[in-house]
C-alpha positions, 0 to 999 in steps of 0.5 A, a space after each residue: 528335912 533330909 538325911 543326906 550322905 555327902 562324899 567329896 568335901 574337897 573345894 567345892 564339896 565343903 562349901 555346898 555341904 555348909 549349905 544343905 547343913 545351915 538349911 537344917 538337913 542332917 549330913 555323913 559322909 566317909 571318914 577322911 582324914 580330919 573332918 572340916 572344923 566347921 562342918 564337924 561344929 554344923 553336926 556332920 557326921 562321919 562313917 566309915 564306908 559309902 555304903 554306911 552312909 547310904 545305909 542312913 541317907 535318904 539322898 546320897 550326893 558324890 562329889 568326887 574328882 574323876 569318873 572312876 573315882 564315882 565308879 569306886 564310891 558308887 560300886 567298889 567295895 563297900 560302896 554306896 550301892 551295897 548301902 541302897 534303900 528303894 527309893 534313895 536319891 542318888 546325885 552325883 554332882 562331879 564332872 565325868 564321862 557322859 557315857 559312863 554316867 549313863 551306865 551308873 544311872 541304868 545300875 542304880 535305876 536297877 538297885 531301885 533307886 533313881 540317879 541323877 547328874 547334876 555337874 557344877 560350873 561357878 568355882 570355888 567362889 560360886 560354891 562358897 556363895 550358894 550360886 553355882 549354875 548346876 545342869 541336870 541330867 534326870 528323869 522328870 521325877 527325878 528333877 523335880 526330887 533333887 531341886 530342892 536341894 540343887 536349890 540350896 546350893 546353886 543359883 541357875 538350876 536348868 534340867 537339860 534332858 536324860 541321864 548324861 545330858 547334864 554331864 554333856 552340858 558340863 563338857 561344853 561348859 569346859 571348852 568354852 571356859 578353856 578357851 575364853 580363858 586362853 583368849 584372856 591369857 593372849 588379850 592381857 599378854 599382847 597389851 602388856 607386851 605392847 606396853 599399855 597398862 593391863 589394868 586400865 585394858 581390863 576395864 575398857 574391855 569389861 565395858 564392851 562386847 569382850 566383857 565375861 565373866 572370866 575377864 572380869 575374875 580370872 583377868 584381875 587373877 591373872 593381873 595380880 598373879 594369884 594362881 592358887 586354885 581356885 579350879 585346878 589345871 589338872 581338872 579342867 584337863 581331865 574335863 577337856 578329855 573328856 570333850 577330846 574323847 567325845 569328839 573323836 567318837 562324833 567324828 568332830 573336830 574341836 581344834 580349839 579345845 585341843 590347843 587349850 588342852 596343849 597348853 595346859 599340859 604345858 603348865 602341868 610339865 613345868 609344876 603348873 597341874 595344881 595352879 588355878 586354870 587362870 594359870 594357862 597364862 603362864 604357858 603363854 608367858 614362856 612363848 613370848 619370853 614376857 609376865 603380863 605387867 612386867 616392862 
């Protein structure tokens, strides 16, 4: 079994630290405030300072909301990298910038350790079941070390090239979410705006060539009107960013990604930012001056 240091127990992190907790590994991570019941009952342990936790572990994994806040852990003071053995597994597992994952990787490769990017995509729900789908950037070796434990937390586990390669997956992952959730969004609105049961729509739909993952989940949300999150807009915004930034230095246009984006800020400038991504409906709402199963 590992010694693990694990920081960032937000809404996914909590659930996949169960994980590798029930899997016999020995977990620390950075004291923040009062320590999750449950993994405090499991034997996770908390230190004061990334460093401290690196000090100890053998595999250190991040978790964390944005790519200056794994630059912070990973560099800032008293950060992972002053802790480093030769030969420590660091996996960063948040979703950030491809470029700036490239980077961190060539400083920890330099440190003496190997890095790996291993971007989530399953929610809150895919997390709590140990069946995320998780994408890989990393040396061969680097892969074949931080499967293992991957595995305890996620179902479809794809190595998909080098260092930024799995951060560059997650992007794409994020637009075609953001936009197969805008097309739910307009689907429900127009047949709720139509008059026709959205229920009974849903499951029609879920039957034929429309069916997704998010008709089936983020629809039924959408029908009950339960818009805690779940994955916040503010998130999924920080994400399409990074897909808008991407794009502008490819010279490509991504006008889709761009509109989604639009009506996420919408939500954001009516309270919406820390609403489920399912909450894009809401924006579409106020267009057509009408809630999805209202008559």
């Amino acid at each position: 079994m590992s010694k693990i240091g694990f920081i960032g127990l937000g809404i996914m992190g909590r659930p996949m630290a169960g994980h590798l907790l029930d899997a016999g590994h020995e977990l620390t991570t950075v004291k923040r405030g009062s320590l999750d019941e449950t993994l405090a009952s499991k034997g996770m342990k908390e230190l004061d300072t990334p460093k401290a936790v690196a000090e100890g572990a053998e595999v250190v994994i991040t978790m964390v909301p944005d790519t200056p806040d794994v630059e912070e852990v990973l560099f800032g003071e008293g950060g992972v990298i002053e802790g480093l053995k030769p030969g420590t597994l660091v996996i960063d597992m948040s979703s950030i910038a491809p470029l700036a994952t490239q980077e961190f990787a060539k400083r920890i490769h330099d440190a003496g350790s190997e890095y790996v990017d291993a971007p989530v995509s399953g929610g809150e729900g895919g997390a709590i079941n140990a069946a995320l789908t998780i994408m890989v950037g990393a040396t061969q070796e680097g892969f074949e070390r931080a499967n293992p434990l991957l595995e305890i937390m996620g179902k479809t586990i794809t190595h998909i090239g080098g260092h930024g390669a799995g951060q560059t997956c997650k992007v794409a992952n994020q637009i075609v979410v953001a936009l197969t959730i805008e097309a739910v969004s307009e689907g429900l609105l127009f047949a709720s705006k139509a008059g026709a049961d959205v229920s009974k729509v849903r499951e029609s739909l879920l039957g034929g060539l429309a069916q997704s993952k998010i008709l089936d989940v983020h629809g039924q949300r959408m029908i009950d009107r339960t818009f805690d999150p779940g994955f916040k807009i503010k998130l999924h915004q920080k994400d399409l960013n990074l897909a808008l930034e991407g794009a502008r230095s490819l010279d490509l246009a991504l006008p889709g990604t761009a509109n989604a984006q639009q009506l996420f800020q919408a939500c954001a400038a009516n309270g919406g930012a820390d609403w489920d991504h399912a909450g894009i409906l809401r924006a579409l709402e106020r267009l057509a001056d009408h809630e999805v199963g209202s008559h």
